[in-house]
Each structure stands twice: as C-alpha cells, then as structure tokens.
N, C-alpha and C positions, 0 to 999 in steps of 0.2 A: 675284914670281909672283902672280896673283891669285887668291883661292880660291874654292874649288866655288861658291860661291852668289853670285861676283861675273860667271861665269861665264853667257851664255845657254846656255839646255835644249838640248842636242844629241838630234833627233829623226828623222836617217837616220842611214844609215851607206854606207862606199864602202869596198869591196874591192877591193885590187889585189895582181898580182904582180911583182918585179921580183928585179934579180938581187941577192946575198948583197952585193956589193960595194957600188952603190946604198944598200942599206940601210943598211949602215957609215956611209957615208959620211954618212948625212941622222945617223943617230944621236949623230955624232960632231960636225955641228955642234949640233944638237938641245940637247946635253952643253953645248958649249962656251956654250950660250944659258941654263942652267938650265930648260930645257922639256922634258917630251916627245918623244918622238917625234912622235904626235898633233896636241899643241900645236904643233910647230915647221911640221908639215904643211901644217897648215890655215892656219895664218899668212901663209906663203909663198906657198900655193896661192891664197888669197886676196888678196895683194898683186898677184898675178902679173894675175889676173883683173882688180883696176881697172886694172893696166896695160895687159890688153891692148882693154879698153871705151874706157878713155881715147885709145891709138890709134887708136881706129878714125873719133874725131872730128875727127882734121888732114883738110885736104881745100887743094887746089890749087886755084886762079882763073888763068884767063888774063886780061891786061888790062881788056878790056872787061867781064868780069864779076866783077872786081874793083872797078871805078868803081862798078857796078850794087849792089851788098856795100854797097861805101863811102855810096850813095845812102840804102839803103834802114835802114841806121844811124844816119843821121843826122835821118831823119823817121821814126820808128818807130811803127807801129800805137799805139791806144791800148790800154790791156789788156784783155781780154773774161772772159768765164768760160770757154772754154778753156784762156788761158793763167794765169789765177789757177790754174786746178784743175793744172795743168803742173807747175807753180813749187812748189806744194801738195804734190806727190808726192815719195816717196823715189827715190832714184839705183838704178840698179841692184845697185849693188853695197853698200845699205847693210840 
C-alpha cells in the first residue's frame, strides 16, 4: 500500500448513498485488496472511467471510408503546432 505522501492531495470530495448491502460488498473486496474502502473506490471508479473514454474511441467505416482511413494513413499531414501542442497534452484521464 503506498503511504500518505506517496499519495496525490485529494482536494474534493463525493457523497453518495447506497444500499447497506452494496457497501458490504465493496468493503469486502476493499478487505480482500488491503485498501480502503476510499482507496478501492476511487480506483475502480477510475479504472472504470478510462474504460469508458477509451470506448468511446472504436468507431465503424463502411468500405469506401475505410479505403479513405487507409489513404490518408498512409500520406499523413506533416506535424504543425496544433498537433505538437495535441501530442504535448495529457489524456483525460491522467
């Protein structure tokens, strides 16, 4: 487990309700992970979120704008300051 000062500053906070069971049960894996309740939360909850950022980047082509993909892959722009500054950025989720 890592200790307080390896930890980033936690500077909100999130309230919620749920049922007695629910909570069990997070505690219970929580237990079985040496973390937290807190910890095991926020871990999860933050897992879950690149999951769900990272799905939302599949996307479908039909044929012909598959070829078009395939085209423009293959001759690709040269870089600008746009996409330096892009590439330069953090993810969302980090």
């Amino acid at each position: 487990m890592a200790s307080a000062a390896d930890r980033p500053k936690s500077d909100t906070t999130i309230t919620m309700r749920l049922p007695a069971r629910t909570r069990d049960l997070i505690d219970s894996a929580a237990a079985s992970q040496g973390k937290s309740r807190t910890e095991f939360m926020v871990e999860s909850a933050r897992l879950h979120a690149v999951d769900v950022l990272l799905d939302q980047r599949v996307f479908t082509l039909d044929p012909e704008q598959s070829r078009a993909l395939a085209e423009a892959l293959a001759k690709p722009p040269r870089p600008n300051a746009a996409l330096r500054a892009l590439m330069a950025s953090k993810a969302p989720w980090e």
